[in-house]
Structure formats: C-alpha cells, structure tokens
N, CA, C and O of each residue as an XYZ file, in Angstrom:
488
protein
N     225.338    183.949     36.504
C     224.332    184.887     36.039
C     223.163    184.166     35.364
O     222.045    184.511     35.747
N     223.244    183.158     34.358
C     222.236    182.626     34.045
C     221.415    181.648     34.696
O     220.287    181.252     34.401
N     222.477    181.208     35.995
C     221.776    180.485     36.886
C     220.480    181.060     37.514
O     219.352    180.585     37.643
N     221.114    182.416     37.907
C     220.118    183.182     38.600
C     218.613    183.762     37.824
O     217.477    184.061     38.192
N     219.308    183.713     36.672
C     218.063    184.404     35.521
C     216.886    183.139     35.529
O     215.678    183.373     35.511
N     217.625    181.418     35.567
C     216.498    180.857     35.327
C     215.802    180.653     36.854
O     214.657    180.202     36.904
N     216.370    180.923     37.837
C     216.161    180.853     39.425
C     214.583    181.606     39.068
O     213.494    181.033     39.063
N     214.910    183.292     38.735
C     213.648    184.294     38.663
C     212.859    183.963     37.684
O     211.669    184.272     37.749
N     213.222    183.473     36.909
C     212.411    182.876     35.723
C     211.299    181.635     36.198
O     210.143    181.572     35.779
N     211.777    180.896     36.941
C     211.141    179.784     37.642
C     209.973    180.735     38.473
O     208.790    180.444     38.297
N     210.249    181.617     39.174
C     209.840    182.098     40.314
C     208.772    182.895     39.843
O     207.777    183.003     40.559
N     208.823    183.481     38.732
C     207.616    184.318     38.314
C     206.816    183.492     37.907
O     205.637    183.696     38.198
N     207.154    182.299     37.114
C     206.008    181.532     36.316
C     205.615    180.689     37.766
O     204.415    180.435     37.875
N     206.253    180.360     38.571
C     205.324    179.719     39.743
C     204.158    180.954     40.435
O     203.060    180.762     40.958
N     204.984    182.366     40.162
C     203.936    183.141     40.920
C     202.864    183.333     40.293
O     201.872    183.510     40.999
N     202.644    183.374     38.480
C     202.018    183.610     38.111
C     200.769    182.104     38.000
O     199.575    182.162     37.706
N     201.545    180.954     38.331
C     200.216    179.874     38.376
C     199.668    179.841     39.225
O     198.580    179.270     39.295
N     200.453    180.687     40.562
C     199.722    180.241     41.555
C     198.668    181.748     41.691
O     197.622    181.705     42.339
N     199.112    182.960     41.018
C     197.851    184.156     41.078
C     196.935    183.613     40.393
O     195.849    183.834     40.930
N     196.811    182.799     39.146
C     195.670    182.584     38.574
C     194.988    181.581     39.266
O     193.764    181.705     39.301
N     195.662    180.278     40.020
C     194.834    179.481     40.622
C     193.736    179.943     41.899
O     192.681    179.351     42.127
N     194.204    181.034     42.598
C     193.742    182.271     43.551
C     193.006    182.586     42.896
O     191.882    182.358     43.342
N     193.027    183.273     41.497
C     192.421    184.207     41.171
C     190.392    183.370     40.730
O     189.276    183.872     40.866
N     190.874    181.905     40.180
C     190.163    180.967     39.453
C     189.209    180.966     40.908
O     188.152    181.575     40.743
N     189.350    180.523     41.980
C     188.830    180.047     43.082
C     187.483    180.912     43.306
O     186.310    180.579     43.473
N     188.056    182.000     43.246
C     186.800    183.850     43.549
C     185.769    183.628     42.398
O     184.593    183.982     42.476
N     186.289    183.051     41.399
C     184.980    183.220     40.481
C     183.882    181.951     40.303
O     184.023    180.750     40.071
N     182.763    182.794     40.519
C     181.840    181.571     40.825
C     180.913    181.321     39.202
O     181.110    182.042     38.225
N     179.915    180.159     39.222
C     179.474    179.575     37.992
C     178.156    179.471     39.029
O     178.209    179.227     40.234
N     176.855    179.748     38.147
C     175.789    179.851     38.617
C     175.235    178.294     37.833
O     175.773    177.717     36.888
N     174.104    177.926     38.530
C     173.900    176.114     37.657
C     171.950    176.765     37.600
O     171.030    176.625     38.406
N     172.000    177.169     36.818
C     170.573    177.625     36.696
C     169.261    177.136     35.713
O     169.733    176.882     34.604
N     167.879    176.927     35.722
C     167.602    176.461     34.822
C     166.041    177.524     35.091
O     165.572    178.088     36.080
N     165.688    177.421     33.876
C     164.055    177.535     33.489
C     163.120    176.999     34.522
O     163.386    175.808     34.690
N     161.753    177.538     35.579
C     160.648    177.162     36.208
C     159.822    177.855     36.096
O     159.798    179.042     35.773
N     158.820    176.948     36.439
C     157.624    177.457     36.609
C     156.674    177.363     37.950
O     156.295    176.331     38.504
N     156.380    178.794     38.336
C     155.698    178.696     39.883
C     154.290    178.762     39.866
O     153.681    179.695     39.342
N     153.610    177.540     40.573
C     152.052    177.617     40.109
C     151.333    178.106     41.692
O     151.728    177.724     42.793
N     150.641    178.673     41.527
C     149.703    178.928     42.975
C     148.779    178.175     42.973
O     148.042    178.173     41.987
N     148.475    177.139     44.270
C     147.345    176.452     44.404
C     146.823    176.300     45.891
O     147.370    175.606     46.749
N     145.409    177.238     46.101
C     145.246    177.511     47.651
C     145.869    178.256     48.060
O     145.748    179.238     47.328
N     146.596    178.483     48.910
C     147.913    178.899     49.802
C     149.213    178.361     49.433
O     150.115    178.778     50.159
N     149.457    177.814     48.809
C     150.392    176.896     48.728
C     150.874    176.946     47.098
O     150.108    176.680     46.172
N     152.714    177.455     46.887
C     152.934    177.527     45.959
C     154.361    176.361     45.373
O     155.357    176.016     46.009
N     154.059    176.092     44.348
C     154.710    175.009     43.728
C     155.192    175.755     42.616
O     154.716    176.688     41.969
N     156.871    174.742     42.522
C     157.453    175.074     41.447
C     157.946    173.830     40.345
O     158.510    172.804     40.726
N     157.634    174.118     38.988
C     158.083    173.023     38.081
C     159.284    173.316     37.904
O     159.644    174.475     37.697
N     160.302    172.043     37.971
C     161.675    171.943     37.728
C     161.686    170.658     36.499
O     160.929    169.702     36.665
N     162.528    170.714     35.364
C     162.740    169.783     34.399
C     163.544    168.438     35.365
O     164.292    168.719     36.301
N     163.322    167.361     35.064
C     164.240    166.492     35.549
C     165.476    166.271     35.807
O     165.730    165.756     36.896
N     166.498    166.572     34.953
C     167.748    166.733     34.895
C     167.711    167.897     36.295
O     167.374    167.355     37.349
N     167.951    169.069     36.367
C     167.946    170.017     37.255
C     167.617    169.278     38.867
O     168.241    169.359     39.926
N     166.191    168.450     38.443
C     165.571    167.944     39.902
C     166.926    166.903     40.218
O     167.705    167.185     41.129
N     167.059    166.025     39.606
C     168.026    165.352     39.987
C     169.375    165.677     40.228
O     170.141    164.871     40.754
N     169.709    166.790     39.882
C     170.713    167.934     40.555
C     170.645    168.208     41.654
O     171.737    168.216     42.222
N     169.147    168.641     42.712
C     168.646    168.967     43.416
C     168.870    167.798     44.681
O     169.132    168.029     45.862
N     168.661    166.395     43.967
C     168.307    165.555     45.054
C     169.581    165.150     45.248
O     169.892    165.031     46.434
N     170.673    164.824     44.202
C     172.250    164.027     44.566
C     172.174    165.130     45.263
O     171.382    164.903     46.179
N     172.642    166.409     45.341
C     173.588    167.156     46.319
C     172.703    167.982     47.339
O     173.059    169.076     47.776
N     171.189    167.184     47.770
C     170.808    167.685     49.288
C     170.210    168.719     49.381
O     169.897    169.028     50.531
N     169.809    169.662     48.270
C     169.559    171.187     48.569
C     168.607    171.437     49.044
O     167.692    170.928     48.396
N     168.161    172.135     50.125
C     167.133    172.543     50.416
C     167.218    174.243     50.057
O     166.461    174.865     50.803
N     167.681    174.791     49.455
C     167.667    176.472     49.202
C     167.844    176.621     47.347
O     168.681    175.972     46.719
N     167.004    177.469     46.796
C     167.449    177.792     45.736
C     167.696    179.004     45.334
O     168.004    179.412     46.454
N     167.845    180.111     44.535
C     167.494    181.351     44.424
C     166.674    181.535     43.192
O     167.176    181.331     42.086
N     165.412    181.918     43.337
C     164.602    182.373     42.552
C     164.698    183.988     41.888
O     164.941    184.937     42.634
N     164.469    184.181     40.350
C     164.297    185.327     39.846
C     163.387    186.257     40.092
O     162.412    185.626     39.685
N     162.970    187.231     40.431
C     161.296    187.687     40.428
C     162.070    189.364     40.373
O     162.980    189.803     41.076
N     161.130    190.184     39.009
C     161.671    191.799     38.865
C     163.223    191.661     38.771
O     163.860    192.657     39.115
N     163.845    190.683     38.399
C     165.558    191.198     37.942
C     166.217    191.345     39.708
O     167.213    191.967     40.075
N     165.219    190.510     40.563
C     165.892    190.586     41.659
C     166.023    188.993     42.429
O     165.150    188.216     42.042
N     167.005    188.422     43.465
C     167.140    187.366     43.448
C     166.625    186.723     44.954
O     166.940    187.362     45.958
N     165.909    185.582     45.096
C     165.067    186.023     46.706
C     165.756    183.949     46.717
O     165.668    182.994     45.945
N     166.339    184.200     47.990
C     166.365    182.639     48.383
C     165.212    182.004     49.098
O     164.657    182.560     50.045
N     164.849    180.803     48.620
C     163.622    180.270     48.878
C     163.963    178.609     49.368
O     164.583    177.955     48.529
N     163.701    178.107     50.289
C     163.016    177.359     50.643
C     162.406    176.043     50.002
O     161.207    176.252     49.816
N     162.779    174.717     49.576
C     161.902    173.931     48.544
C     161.961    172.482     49.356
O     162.993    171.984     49.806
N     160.559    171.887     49.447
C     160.581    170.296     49.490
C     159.634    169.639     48.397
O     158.542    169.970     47.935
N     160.493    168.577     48.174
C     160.126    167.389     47.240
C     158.447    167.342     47.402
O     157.915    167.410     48.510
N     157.709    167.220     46.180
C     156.164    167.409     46.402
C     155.742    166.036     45.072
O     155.067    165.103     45.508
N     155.957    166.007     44.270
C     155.920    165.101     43.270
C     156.954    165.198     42.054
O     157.904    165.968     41.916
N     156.521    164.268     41.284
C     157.258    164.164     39.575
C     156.537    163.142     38.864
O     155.735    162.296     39.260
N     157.110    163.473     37.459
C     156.482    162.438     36.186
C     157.588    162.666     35.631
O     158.435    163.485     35.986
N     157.620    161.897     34.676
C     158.446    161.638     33.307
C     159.655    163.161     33.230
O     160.877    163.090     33.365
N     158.715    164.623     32.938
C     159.401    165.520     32.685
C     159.866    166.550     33.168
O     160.822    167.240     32.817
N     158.650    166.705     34.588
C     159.343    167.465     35.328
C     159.004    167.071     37.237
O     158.484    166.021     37.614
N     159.243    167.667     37.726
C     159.479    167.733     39.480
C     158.885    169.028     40.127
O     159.015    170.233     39.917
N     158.285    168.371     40.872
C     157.272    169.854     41.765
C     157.513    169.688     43.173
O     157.352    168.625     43.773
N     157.962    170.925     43.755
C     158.574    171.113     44.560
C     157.254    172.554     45.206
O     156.559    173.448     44.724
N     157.580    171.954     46.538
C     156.982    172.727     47.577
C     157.849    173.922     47.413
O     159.040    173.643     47.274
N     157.462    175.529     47.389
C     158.405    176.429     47.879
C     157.564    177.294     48.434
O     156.354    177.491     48.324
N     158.691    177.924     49.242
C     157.731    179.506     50.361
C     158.827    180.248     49.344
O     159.991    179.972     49.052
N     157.930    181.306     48.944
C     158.208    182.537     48.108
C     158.179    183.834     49.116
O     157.714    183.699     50.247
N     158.660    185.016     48.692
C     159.024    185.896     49.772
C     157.869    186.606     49.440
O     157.648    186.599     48.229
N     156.800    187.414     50.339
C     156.023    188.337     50.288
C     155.720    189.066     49.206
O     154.679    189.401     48.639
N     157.527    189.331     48.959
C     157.008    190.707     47.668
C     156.037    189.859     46.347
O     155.260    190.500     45.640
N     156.223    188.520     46.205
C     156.149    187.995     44.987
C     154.567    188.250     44.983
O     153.825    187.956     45.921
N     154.128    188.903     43.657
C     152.354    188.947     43.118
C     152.011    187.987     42.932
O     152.435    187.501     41.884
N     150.989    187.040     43.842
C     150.596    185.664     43.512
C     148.457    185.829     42.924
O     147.523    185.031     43.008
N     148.552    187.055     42.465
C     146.986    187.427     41.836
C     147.426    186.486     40.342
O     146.509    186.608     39.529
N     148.485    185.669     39.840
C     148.071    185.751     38.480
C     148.277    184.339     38.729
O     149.051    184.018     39.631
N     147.725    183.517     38.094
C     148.101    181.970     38.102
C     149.083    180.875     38.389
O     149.142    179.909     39.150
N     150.258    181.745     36.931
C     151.592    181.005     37.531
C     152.733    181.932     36.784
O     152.220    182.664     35.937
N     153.702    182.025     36.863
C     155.019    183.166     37.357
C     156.166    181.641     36.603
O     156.431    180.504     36.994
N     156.604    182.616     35.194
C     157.288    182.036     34.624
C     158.673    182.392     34.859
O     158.921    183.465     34.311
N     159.902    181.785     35.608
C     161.077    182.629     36.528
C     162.585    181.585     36.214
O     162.379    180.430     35.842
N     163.689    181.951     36.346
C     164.301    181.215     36.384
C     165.034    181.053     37.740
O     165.151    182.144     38.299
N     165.539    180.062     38.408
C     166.238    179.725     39.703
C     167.378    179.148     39.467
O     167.526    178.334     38.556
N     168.194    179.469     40.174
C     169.453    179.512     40.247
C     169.957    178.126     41.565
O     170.250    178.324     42.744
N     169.915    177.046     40.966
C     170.170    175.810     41.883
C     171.370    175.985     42.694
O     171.217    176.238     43.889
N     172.266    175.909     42.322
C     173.656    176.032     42.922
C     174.624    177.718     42.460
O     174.440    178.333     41.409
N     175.289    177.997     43.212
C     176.628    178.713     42.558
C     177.565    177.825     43.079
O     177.610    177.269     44.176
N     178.335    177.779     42.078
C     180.083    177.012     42.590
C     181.092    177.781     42.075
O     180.942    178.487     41.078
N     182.187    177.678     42.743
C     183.506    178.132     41.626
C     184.300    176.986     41.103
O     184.558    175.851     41.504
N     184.594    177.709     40.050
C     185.653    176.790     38.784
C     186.011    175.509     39.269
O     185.595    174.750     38.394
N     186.498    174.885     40.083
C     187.171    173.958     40.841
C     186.225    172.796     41.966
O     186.625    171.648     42.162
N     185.113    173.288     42.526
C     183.915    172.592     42.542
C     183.040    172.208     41.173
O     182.336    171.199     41.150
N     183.118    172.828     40.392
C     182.018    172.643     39.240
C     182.908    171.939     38.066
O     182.311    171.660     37.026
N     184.120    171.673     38.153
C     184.556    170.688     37.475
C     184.911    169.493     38.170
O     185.121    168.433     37.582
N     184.975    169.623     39.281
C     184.707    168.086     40.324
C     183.325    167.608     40.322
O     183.242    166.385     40.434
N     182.428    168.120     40.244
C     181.163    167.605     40.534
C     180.420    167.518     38.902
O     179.326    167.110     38.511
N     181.173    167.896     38.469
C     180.698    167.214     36.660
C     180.543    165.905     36.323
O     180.246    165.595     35.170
C-alpha cells in the first residue's frame, strides 16, 4: 500500500512539472524599447538606443512591431546609420500612420519570445 501511494505520489508531481513546463512555453515576453520616428522627404526613419540596435543586429531582424493609437502594425526596418547613442533605421510604416507632424514618439516591440528562449538568449 505505501508502495503504491509513493508510485501516485511520484506521478502527480511528474505531472504537475511537466503541466507547468507546457504551460511556461505559451507564455510569451515582449523585448521592447522607447523610439523615435522622424519623417524626412518620403522616407521615414526610426531612432533606436544602442543596446536595443545591437539586439537587432546579433539576432538578424528584419521585422519589428511598432505602437501607433494603442494599436500594433509590423514594419519593415534596414540599417541606415548610428553614433555613440542611438541607430537609425530605414522603416516603411503602414498608411494609417499621420506623417503631417515631424516626428511620432512610439514604442516597438523588437522581439516576443517565451520563457525558455528569453532565458537562453540572455
């Protein structure tokens, strides 16, 4: 009898590490930072802080998701320059965005990962 008790005993606590490791996987971590989108000509540029840019360049991205109205628009970015503090990046912005005002203070959303990518790539 107590054999069996620690048999189920084993068996729940394995089920229960392995629902949370399932469960850990579904939830994602957004890697987001502060920009700034400037209009110049036709052509719109975004300031990224360094740290972030160099986020950008180790892992390849060409897509980010930009903020604009509490809504989230994937955009498009190539390498355009940098200095010391920040990185300007080519981006195509989606239609809806109002480009009558100078520059569009927004935040973008570099990566999402879940739990288990984002502590490997730390």
């Amino acid at each position: 009898m107590i054999k069996q008790n620690i048999k189920v005993a084993l068996l729940v606590v394995l089920g229960l590490i392995t629902f949370w490791l399932v469960i850990l996987s579904f939830i994602k971590i957004d890697i987001s930072a502060p920009a700034i989108v400037t209009y110049v000509d036709t052509f719109s540029y975004v300031a990224i802080d360094t740290k972030s840019a160099a986020y950008i360049e180790n892992h390849a991205l060409d897509y980010i998701k930009m903020e604009y109205e509490k809504q989230y628009f994937s955009c498009h970015i190539t390498f355009s320059s940098s200095n010391e503090q920040y990185s300007y990046y080519l981006i195509s912005l989606p239609d809806i965005v109002d480009k009558s005002r100078n520059y569009l203070d927004t935040t973008i959303i570099i990566d999402s990962l879940n739990i288990y990518q984002y502590l490997l790539k730390k």
